[in-house]
N, C-alpha and C positions, 0 to 999 in steps of 0.2 A: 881849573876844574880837573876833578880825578875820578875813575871811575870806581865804581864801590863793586864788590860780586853781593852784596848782602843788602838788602831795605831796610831802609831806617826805621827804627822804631819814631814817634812822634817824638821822644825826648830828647832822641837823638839827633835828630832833624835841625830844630834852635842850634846846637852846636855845631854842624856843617855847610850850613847853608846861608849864604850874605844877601837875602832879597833886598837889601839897601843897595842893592850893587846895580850899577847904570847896564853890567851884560849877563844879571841873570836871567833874565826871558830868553836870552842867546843861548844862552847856554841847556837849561832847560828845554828850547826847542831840539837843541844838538844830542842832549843825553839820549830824550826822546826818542828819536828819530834813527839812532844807533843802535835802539832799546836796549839800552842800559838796565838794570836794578835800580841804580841808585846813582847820586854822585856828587860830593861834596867838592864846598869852595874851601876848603883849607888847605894852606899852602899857596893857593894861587896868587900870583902877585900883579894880575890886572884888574884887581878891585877897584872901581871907581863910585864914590857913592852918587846914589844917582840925585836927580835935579826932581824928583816928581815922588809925592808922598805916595805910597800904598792903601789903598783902597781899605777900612775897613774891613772887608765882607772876604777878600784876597788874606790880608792879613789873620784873618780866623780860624780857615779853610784848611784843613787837613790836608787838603787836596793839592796844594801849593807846596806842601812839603815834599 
């Protein structure tokens, strides 16, 4: 994970961001919690995909990005 100075726009979002990844709620909490802007998984090379489908409702959600 890297950090961004700039917010994604939504389209940008799809291309930085791995929610198939078993540590991005980790990560997410971490950006968070830093208050970050932003912060994409590219590049990062502890991608693991995760074991558990994404919700729908998650999956839609602006707010996720």
């Amino acid at each position: 994970m890297k950090k961004l100075d700039e917010t994604l726009s939504i389209n940008e979002a799809t291309s930085h961001r791995r929610e198939d990844c078993r540590y991005y709620d980790q990560c997410l909490n971490e950006a968070s919690a830093k208050r970050w802007r932003s912060f994409s998984c590219e590049g990062c090379d502890m991608f693991e995909e995760s074991d558990k489908a994404l919700p729908d409702i998650r999956r839609a959600s602006t707010l996720a990005w």
